[in-house]
C-alpha positions as CSV (number, residue, x, y, z in Angstrom):
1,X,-26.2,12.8,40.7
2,X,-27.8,10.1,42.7
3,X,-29.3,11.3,46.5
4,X,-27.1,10.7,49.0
5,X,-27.2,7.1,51.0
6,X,-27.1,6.4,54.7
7,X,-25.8,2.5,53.8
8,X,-22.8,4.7,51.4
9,X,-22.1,6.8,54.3
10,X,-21.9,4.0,56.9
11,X,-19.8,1.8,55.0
12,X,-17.2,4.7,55.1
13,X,-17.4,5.2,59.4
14,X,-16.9,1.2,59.7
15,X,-13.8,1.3,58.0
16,X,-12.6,4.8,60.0
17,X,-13.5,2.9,63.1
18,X,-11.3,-0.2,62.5
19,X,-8.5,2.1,61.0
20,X,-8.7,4.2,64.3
21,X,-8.3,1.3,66.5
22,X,-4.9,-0.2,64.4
23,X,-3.7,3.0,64.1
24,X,-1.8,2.2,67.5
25,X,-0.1,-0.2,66.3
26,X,1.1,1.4,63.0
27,X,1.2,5.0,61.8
28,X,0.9,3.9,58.3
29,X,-2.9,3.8,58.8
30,X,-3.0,7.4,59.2
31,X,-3.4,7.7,55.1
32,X,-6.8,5.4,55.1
33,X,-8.2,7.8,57.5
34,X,-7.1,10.9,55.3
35,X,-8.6,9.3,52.1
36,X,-12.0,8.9,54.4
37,X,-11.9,12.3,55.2
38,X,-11.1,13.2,52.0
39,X,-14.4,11.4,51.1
40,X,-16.7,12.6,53.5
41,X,-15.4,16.2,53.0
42,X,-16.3,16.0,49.2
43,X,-19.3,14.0,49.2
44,X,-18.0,10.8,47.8
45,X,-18.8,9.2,51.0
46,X,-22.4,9.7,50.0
47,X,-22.5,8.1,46.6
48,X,-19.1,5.8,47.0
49,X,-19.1,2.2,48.9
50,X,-15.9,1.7,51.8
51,X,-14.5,-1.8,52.6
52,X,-11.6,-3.5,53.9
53,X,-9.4,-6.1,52.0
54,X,-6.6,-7.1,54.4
55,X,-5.4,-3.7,56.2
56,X,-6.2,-1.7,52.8
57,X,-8.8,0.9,52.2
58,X,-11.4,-0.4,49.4
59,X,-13.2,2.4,47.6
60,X,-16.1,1.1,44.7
61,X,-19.2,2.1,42.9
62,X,-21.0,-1.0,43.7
63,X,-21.3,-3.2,46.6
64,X,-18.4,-4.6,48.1
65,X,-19.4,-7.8,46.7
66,X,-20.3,-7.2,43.2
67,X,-19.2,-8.9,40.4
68,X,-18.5,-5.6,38.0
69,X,-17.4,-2.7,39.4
70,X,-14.8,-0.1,39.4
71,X,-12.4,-0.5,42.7
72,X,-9.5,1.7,44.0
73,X,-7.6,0.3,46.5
74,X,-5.5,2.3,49.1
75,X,-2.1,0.6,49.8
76,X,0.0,2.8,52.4
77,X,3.6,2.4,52.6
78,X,6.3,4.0,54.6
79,X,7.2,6.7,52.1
80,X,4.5,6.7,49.6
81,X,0.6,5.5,48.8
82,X,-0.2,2.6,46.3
83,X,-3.0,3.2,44.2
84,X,-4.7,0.1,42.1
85,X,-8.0,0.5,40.0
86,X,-9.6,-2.3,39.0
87,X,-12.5,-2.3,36.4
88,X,-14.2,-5.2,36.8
89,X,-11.7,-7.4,38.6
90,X,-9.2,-6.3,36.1
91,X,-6.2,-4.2,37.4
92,X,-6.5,-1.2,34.6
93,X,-4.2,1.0,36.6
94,X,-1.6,1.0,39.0
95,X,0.6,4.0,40.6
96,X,2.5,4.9,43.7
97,X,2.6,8.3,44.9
98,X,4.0,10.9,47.1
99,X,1.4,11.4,49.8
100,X,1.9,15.3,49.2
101,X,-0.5,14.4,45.7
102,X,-2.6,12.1,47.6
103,X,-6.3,13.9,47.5
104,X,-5.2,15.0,43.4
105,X,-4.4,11.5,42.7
106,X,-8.0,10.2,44.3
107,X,-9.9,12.9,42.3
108,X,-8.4,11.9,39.0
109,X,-8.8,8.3,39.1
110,X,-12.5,8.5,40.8
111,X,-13.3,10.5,38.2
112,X,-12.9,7.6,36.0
113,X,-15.3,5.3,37.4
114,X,-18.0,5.0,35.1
């Protein structure tokens, strides 16, 4: 397992900071702040990149900007969380969840990065 990175780890407390500041004008952004948690608690923070597309949470093995790279994107809605992973720019999964399976749904699919 690579050592954890300081740039990894920053990436994720930008995007808590922006979430904290909307979250007073939605409580929908309460779920990117649990999947940060989630991340920091578990060390993914430390190996794992964070970004924003839009209002959603961007999690990736690579640089925001690469061009191949596994994504999963955190899409919260009013009664459940959208889950995309992308492999390479290519949506290879999709699913929408209770937010009671939240943290076993983010294991299982970034597990699958590569």
């Amino acid at each position: 397992m690579p050592s954890p990175s300081p740039v990894h780890r920053e990436s994720w407390l930008r995007c808590r900071r922006s979430f904290e500041r909307w979250l007073a004008h939605s409580p929908l952004f309460t779920t990117p702040l649990q999947v940060i948690d989630w991340a920091v608690a578990y060390g993914f923070a430390d190996r794992l990149h964070a970004s924003m597309s839009l209002d959603h949470l961007v999690i990736s093995d690579r640089p925001p900007r690469a061009e191949h790279a596994n994504k999963l994107v955190v899409i919260p809605k009013p009664d459940s969380v959208e889950l995309r992973l992308y492999r390479d720019a290519g949506l290879a999964e999709m699913v929408e969840i209770d937010r009671s399976r939240l943290h076993e749904e983010l294991d299982r699919l970034v597990s699958e990065f590569r």
